[in-house]
C-alpha positions in Angstrom: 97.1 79.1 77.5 98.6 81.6 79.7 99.4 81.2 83.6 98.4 83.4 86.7 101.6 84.9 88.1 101.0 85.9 92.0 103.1 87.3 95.0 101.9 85.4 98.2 103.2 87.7 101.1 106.6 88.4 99.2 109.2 90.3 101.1 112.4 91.4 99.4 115.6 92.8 101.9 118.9 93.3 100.2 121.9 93.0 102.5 123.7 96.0 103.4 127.4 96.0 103.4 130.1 97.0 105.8 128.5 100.4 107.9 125.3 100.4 105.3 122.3 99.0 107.0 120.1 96.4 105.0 117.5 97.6 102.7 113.9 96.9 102.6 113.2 96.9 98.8 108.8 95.8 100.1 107.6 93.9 102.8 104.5 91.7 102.7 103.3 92.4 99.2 100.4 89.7 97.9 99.2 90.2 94.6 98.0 87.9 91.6 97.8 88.6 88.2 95.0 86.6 86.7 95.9 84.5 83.1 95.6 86.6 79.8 95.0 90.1 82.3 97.0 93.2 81.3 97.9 94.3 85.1 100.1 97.7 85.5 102.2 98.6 88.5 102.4 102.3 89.3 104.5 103.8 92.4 107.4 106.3 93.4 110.5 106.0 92.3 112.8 103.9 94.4 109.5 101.8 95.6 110.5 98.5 94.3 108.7 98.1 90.8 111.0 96.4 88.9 112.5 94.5 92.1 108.6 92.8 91.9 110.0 92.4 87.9 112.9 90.3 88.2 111.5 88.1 90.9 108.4 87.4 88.7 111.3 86.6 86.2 113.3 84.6 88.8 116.0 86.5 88.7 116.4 87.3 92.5 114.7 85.1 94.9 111.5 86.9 97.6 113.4 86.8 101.3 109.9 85.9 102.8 106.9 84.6 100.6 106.9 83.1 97.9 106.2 83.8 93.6 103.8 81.6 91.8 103.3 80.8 88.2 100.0 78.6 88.0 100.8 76.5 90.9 104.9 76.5 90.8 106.9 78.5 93.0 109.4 80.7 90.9 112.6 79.4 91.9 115.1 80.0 88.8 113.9 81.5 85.3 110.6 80.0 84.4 110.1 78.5 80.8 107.6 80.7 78.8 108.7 83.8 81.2 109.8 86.8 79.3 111.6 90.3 80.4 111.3 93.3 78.3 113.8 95.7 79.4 113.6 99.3 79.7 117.1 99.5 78.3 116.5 97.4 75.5 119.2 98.4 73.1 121.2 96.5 75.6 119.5 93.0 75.4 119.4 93.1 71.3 123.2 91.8 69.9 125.2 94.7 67.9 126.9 92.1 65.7 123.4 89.9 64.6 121.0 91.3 62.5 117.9 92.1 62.9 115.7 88.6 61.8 118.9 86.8 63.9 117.7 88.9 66.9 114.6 88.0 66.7 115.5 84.1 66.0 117.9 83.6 69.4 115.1 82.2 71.5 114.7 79.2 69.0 118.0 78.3 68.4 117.5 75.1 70.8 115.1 74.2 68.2 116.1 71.5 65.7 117.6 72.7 62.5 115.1 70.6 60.2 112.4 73.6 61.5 115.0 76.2 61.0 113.7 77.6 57.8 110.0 77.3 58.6 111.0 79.4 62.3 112.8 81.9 59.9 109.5 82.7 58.0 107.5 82.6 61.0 110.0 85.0 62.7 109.7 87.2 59.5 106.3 87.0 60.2 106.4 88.3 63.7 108.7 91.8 62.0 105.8 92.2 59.9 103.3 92.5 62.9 105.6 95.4 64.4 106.0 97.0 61.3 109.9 96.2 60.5 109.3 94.4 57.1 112.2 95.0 55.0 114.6 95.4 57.7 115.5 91.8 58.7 118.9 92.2 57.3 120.2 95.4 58.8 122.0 96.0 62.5 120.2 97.3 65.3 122.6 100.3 65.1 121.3 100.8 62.0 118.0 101.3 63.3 116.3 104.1 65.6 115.5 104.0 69.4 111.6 103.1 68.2 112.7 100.9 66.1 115.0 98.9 68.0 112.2 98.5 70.8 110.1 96.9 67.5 113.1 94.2 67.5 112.9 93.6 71.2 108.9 92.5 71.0 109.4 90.7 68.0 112.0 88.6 70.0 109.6 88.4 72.6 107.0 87.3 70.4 108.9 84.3 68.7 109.6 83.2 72.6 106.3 82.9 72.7 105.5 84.1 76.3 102.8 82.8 78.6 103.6 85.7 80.9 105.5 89.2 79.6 106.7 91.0 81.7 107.3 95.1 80.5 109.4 97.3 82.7 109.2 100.5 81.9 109.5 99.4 77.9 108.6 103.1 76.3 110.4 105.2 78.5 113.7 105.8 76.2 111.5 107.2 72.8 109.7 110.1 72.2 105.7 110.6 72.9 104.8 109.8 69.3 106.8 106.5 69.4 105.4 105.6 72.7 101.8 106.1 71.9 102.7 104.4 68.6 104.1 101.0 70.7 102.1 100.9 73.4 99.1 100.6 70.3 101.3 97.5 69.1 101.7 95.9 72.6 97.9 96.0 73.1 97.0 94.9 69.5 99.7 91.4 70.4 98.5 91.0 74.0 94.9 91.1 72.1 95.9 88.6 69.8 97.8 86.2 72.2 96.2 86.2 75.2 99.1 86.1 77.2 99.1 87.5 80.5 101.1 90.7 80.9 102.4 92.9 84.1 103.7 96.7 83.2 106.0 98.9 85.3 105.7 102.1 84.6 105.7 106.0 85.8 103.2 106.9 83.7 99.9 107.0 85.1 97.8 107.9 81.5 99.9 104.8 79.6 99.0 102.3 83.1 95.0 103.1 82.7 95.6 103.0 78.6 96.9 99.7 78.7 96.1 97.8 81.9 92.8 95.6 83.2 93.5 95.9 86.9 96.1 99.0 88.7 98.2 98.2 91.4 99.2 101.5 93.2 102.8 101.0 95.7 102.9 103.2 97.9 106.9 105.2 98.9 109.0 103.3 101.2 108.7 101.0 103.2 106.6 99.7 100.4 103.0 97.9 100.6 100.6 97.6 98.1 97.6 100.6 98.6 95.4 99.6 96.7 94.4 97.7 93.6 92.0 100.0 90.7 89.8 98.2 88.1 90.0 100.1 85.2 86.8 98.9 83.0 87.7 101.0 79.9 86.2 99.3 77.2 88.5 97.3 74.6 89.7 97.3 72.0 91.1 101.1 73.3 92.1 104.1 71.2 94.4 106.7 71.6 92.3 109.7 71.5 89.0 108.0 72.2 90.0 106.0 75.2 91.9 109.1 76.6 89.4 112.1 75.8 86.2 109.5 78.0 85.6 111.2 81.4 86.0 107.7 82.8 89.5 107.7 81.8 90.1 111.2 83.3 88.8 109.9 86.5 91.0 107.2 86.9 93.9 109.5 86.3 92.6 111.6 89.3 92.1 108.8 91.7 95.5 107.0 90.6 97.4 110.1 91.3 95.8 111.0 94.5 96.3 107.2 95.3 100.1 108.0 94.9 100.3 111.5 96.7 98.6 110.1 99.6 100.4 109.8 102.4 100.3 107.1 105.3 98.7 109.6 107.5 96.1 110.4 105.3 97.5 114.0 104.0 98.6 114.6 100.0 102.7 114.5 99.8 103.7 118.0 98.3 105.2 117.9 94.8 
């Protein structure tokens, strides 16, 4: 079963060095992600998104607050945890194939279950649609497809929280559209509870329960926007309903809105 995941009163300074003053990544940001929800995070650039990211991950630790998962503080990497990367040609290894990619979280895993974690990892390439490609290099592969690779690793970890930052940004709109279908069709099938970064206001409402809208620095949370699209969603169905179009309107004027109340020009 899946966890919450919640920032109580989390505030993130990086130290500044030599002449540079520090730097207030957000300050006093509470937010909870409930177990098995899809929640999205949408802001300016340079806000803190993927800061919120890799302390959810427990990469960097809050300066102030703290990061749950269930009723743990985050205080190192959390088992059952996972990062998908925006760059995530990166995090796949050039010299391993593709199945061997996909098999690196298990190999802690006693070797007697090695073969039945194979097939069951050859399962998880079928459900992105990369059957037939377990032996070739991710260099041998396109941007799209490569991005398959990284959520079928992700998959075999099998996460109780996933955490996406910015995942589609690198491909083109058909491939994005195409993967963000996918992610939604796993998260279905899984239940695990997922948190999305992303600029993209129409893929937030496609994909997410709940939006959380930051505001530009110094960051705080504005405000927090049920979606109640109904599921399961379609492309072209989900984005031609005047509910939909709505929430793009009050999401963008969310994040135009200044402090003191006017729209920021664009």
């Amino acid at each position: 079963m899946s966890e919450k995941l919640g920032f109580d009163h989390v505030t993130k300074v990086f130290e500044g060095s030599g002449s540079e003053p520090d730097y207030v990544a957000f300050d006093d940001i509470t937010l909870e992600a409930a177990p098995s929800e899809f929640l999205a995070i949408v802001g300016p650039s340079g806000c803190g998104k993927s800061t919120l990211l890799r302390l959810a991950a427990g990469l960097i630790l809050p300066t102030r607050g703290q990061v749950v998962l269930g009723h743990k503080p985050i205080d190192a990497p959390p088992p059952g945890v996972i990062y998908l990367f925006q760059q995530y040609a990166k995090s796949l290894f050039a010299w391993r194939t593709v199945i061997d990619n996909v098999m690196f979280p298990l190999e802690g895993a006693p070797r007697a279950r090695r073969a039945e974690q194979r097939a069951q990892c050859r399962e998880y390439l079928r459900q992105v649609g990369l059957a037939g490609f377990e032996d070739k290099y991710p260099w041998q592969l396109s941007g799209g497809m490569q991005q398959r690779v990284a959520i079928a690793r992700a998959l075999a970890a099998n996460p109780e929280v996933l955490l996406l930052d910015e995942p589609f940004s690198a491909v083109d709109a058909l491939t994005r559209m195409e993967l963000q279908t996918l992610v939604l069709q796993l998260w279905e099938q899984r239940k695990f509870t997922a948190i999305l970064v992303t600029h993209d206001v129409d893929e937030a409402i496609f994909l997410a329960d709940r939006v959380a809208v930051l505001g530009a620095r110094p960051t705080s949370l504005k405000e927090i926007i049920d979606v109640g699209l109904p599921r399961p969603r379609d492309q072209f169905a989900t984005r031609e309903d005047p509910r939909f179009l709505k929430l793009r309107h009050d999401i963008t004027a969310s994040l135009l809105a200044r402090s003191d109340g006017h729209v920021a020009s664009v």
